[in-house]
C-alpha positions in Angstrom: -58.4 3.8 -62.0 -58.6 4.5 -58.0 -56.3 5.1 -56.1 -56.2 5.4 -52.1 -58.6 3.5 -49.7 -61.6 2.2 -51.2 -63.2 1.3 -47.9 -62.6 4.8 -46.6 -65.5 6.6 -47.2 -67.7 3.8 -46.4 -66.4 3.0 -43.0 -66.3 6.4 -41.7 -68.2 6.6 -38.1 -66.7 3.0 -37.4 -66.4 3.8 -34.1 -69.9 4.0 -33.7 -70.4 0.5 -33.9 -68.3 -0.4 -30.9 -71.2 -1.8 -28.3 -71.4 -3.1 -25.2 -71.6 -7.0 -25.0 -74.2 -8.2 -23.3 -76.4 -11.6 -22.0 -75.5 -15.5 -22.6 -72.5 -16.5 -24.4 -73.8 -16.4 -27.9 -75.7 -13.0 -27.2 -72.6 -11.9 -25.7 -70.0 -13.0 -28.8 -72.6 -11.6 -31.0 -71.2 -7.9 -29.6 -67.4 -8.9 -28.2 -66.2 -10.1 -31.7 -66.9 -7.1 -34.0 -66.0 -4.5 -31.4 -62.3 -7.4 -31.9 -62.2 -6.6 -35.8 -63.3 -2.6 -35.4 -60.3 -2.1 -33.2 -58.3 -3.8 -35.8 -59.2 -2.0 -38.9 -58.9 1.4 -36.7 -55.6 0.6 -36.1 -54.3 -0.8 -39.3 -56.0 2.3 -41.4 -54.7 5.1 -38.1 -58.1 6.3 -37.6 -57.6 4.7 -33.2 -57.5 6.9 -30.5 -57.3 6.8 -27.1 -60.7 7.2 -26.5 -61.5 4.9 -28.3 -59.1 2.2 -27.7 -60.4 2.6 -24.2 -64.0 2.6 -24.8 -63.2 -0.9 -26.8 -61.2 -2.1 -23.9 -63.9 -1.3 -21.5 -66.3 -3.1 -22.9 -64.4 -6.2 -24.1 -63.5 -6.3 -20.6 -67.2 -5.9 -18.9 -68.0 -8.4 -21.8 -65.5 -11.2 -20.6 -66.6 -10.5 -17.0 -70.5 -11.2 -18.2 -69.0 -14.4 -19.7 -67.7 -15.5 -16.3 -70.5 -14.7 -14.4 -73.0 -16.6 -16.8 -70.8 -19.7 -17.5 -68.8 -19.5 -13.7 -65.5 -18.9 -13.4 -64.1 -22.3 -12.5 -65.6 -23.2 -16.3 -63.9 -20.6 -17.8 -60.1 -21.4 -16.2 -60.1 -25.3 -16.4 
């Protein structure tokens, strides 16, 4: 029987795969939404830091500003 966090050891470096979003809106989603569910699981298991939470805020928020910039920001508030 196990006992503890199965996930654990295979999840380790999660961090890692925190990236910088990027080009048109499905190019850019294809980056912005597992960097969402990283910061997630880093927070449910207590494995977040500051650095990290920053790093992920960072570049969710250079990744909504690409999304403006490609789509136009009178799209994206209407």
């Amino acid at each position: 029987m196990y006992k503890g966090d199965l996930l654990g050891p295979s999840v380790n470096g999660l961090d890692k795969l925190i990236k910088m979003p990027y080009g048109c809106g499905e190019q850019n989603m294809l980056n912005f939404a597992p960097n969402i569910y990283i910061m997630k699981y880093l927070e449910i298991a207590g494995q977040m830091t500051a650095d990290i939470a920053d790093k992920s805020r960072r570049y969710m928020m250079a990744g909504m500003l690409l999304c403006r910039l490609f789509f136009g920001y009178n799209r994206m508030t209407s």
